[in-house]
Every structure is written in structure tokens, then in C-alpha cells.
C-alpha positions in Angstrom: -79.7 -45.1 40.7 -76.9 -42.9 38.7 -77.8 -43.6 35.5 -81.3 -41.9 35.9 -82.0 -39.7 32.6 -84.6 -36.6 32.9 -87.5 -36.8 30.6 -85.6 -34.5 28.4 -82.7 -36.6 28.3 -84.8 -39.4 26.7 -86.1 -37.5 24.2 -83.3 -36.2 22.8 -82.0 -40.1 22.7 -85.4 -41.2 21.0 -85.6 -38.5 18.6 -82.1 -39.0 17.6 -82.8 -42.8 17.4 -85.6 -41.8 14.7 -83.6 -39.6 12.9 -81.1 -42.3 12.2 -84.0 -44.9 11.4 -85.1 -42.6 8.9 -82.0 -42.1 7.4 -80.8 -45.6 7.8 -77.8 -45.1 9.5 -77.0 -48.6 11.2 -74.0 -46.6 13.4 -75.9 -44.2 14.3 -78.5 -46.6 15.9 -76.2 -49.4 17.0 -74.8 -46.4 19.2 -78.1 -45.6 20.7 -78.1 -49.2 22.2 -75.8 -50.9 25.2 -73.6 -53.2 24.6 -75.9 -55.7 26.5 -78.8 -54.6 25.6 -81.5 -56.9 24.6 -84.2 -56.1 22.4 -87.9 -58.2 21.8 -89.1 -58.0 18.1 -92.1 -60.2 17.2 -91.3 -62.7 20.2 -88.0 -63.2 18.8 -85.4 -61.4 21.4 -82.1 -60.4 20.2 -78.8 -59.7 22.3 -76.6 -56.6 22.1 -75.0 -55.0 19.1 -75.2 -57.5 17.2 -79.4 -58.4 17.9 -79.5 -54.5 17.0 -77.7 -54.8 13.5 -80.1 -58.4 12.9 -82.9 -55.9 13.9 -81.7 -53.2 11.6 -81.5 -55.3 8.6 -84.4 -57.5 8.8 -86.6 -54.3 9.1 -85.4 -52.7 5.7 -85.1 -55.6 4.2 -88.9 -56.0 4.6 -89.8 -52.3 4.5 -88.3 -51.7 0.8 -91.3 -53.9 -0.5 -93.8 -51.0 1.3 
């Protein structure tokens, strides 16, 4: 197990995640994801980078109309 993170560690990662939700910065969360990651959004699941970006732009694509 060597890629354990502390509590702390994950934190820092979420918070940062946030920030660059709020302020829309599609690098700045791309880079907060692996390369294989794999992400589940309303049943549909989405494969690395790329599922990220998909991620990214169908949820402010749909949150300008809020």
C-alpha cells in the first residue's frame, strides 16, 4: 500500500478539486484525476481524462440554466 494518503492529504486534494469546480477550471480538475480513473455519473461511467472533461462539460452545460 504506498500510495496511502493521510486524511489531510485528501482534503487538501478535495478542497482543491472544489476550488477549481467553482472556478471552472477544466485543467485544474482534469489534474486532480488519474489517467485511468473512472468516474460513475447518473449510471453512466466515464473513463480517464477524457470521461472527466465529458463530466466537466455536461455539468455546466446544465448548471448555466440554474
Amino acid at each position: 500500500m504506498d500510495n496511502v494518503q493521510s486524511s489531510e492529504e485528501i482534503r487538501n486534494v478535495a478542497l482543491a478539486l472544489d476550488k477549481a469546480l467553482e472556478s471552472k477550471d477544466l485543467h485544474a480538475v482534469t489534474e486532480k484525476f488519474a489517467d485511468d480513473c473512472e468516474i460513475e455519473f447518473l449510471s453512466v461511467k466515464l473513463f480517464g481524462r477524457d470521461g472527466v472533461r465529458k463530466w466537466f462539460n455536461w455539468l455546466y452545460r446544465h448548471s448555466a440554466k440554474f
